[in-house]
C-alpha positions in Angstrom: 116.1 96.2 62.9 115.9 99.8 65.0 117.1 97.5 68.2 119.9 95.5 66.9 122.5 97.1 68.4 120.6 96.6 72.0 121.0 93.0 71.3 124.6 93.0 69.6 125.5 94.3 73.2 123.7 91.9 75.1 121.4 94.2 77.3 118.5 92.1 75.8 118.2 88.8 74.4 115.5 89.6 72.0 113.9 92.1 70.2 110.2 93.2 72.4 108.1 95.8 73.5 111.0 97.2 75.5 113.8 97.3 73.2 112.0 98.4 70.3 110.7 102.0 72.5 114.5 102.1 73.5 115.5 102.1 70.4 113.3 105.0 69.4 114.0 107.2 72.1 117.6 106.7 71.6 118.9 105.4 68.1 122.4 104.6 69.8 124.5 104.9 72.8 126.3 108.0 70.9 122.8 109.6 70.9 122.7 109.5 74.5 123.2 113.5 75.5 124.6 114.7 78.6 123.9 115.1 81.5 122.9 111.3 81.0 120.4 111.9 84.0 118.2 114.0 82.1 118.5 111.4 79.1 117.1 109.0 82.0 114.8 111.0 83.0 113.2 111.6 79.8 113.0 108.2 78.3 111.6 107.2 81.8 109.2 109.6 81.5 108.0 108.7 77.9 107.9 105.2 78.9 105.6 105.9 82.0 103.3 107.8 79.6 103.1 105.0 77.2 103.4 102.0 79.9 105.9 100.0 79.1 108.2 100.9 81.8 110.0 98.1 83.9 112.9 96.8 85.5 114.4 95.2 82.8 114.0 98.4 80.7 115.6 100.3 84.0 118.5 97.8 83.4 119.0 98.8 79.7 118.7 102.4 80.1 121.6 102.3 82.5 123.6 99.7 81.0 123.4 102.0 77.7 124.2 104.9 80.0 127.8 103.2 80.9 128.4 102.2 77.2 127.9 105.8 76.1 130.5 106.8 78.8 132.8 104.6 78.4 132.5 103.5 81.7 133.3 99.6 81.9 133.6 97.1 81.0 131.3 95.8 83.4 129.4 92.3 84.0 125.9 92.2 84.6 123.4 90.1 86.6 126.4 88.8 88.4 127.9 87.3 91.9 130.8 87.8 93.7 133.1 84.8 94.5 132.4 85.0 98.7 128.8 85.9 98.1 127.6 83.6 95.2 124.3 83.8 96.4 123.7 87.3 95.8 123.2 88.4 92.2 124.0 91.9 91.7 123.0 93.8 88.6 126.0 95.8 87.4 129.8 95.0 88.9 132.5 97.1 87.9 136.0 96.3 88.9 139.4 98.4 89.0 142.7 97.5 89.5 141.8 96.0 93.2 139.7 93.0 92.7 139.0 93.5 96.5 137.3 96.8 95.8 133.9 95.6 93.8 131.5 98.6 92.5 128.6 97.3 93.1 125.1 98.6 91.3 121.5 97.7 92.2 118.5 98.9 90.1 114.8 98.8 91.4 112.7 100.9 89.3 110.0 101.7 92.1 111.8 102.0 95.8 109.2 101.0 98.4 111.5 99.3 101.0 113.9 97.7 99.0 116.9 100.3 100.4 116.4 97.9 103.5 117.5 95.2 101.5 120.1 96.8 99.6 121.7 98.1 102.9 121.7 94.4 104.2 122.9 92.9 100.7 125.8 95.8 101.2 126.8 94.5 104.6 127.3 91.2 103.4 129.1 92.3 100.2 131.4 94.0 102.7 132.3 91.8 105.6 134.1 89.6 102.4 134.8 93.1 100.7 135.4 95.9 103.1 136.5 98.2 99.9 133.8 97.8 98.3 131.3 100.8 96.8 127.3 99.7 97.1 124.7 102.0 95.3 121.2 101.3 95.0 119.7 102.9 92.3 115.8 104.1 91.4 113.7 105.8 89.6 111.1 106.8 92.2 112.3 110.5 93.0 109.2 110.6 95.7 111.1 108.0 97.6 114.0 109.1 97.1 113.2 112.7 98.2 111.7 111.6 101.6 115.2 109.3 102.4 117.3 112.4 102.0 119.7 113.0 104.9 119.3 109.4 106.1 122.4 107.7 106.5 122.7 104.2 105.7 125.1 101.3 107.9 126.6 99.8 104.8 124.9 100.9 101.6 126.6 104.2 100.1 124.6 105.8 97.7 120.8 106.1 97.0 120.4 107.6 93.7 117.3 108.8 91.7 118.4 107.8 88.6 116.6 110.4 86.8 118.5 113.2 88.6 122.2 115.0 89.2 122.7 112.6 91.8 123.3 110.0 89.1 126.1 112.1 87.4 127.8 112.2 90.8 127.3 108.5 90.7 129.0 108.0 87.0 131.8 110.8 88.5 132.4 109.0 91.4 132.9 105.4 89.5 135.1 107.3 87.1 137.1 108.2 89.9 137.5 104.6 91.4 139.0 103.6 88.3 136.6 100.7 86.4 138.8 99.7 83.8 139.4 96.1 83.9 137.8 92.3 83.6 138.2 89.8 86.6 136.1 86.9 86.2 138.5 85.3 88.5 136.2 87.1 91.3 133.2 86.0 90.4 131.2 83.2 91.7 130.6 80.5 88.3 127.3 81.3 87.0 125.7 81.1 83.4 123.6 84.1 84.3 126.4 86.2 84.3 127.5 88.6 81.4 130.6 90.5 80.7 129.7 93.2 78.6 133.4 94.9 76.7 132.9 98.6 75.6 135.1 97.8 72.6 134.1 94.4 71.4 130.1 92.8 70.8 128.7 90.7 73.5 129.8 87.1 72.8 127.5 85.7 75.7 127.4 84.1 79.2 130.9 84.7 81.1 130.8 80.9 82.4 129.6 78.2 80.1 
């Protein structure tokens, strides 16, 4: 099965539509080439072209991204212990479980930076170290936001372009190296993915 190794790592639960183009475009997360924003880019593209892009296929892409740099581990679809009622889709963690990297995804833009400027600020009045990024695929958006300078929300990246190497460059540089499911809020949504061992499942029970 072309996809398996999608599901082995738990960025989907079963084999679809989605996983099985994924798996084409990219046979593994070694075949990812870099600058992994022009991987983006181009899978993005294909899967426009063909319609079956989404945001749970956003979600993969990236999360495949981060295994083929070694960035991680990293939980997914998870909430922070003071905010359990915001889900976030990627958290990273360094050595300072007071210093959350926090990743949003929203395939199309529209006016969800609003709320991912208003789900930073309350990330940070309980985390004041805290990095927020929002990240997209719709460069238009993107383009037309340049220059503007958000309260609490850090970065607005276009996925598809350089500024999403700066992104995996500047997470590098915080240091993600480490599990703490200590700081998050109990939820069986949440996933702790390990870049050297196979997904084993939900990170509460």
């Amino acid at each position: 099965m072309r996809d398996l190794y999608l599901l082995e790592r738990g960025l989907a639960r079963n084999s679809n539509e989605e996983t099985m183009f994924l798996a084409r475009n990219q046979e593994s997360f070694a075949n990812i080439s870099k600058p992994a924003s022009k991987h983006i880019e181009s899978v993005w593209s294909e899967a426009k072209r063909l319609g079956v892009s989404s945001g749970p296929l956003f979600e993969m892409i990236v999360g495949s991204v981060l295994y083929s740099l070694e960035i991680g581990p990293f939980y997914r679809r998870a909430a922070l212990r003071f905010v359990p009622e915001l889900d976030i889709d990627f958290i990273l963690f360094n050595e300072d479980e007071t210093a959350p990297i926090c990743l949003q995804l929203t395939s199309t833009l529209r006016e969800r930076h609003k709320l991912a400027d208003l789900q930073a600020f309350k990330i940070k009045h309980f985390y004041p170290k805290a990095f927020f990024s929002l990240l997209t695929m719709d460069s238009i958006d993107v383009a037309r936001k340049s220059g503007v300078k958000f309260p609490s929300l850090d970065m607005l990246v276009d996925a598809g372009s350089t500024q999403f190497d700066e992104l995996m460059g500047r997470i590098g540089e915080l240091g993600a190296t480490r599990f703490a499911n200590s700081a998050l809020a109990s939820s069986r949504s949440s996933t702790f993915h390990s870049l050297s061992q196979p997904y084993t499942g939900p990170v509460f029970s």
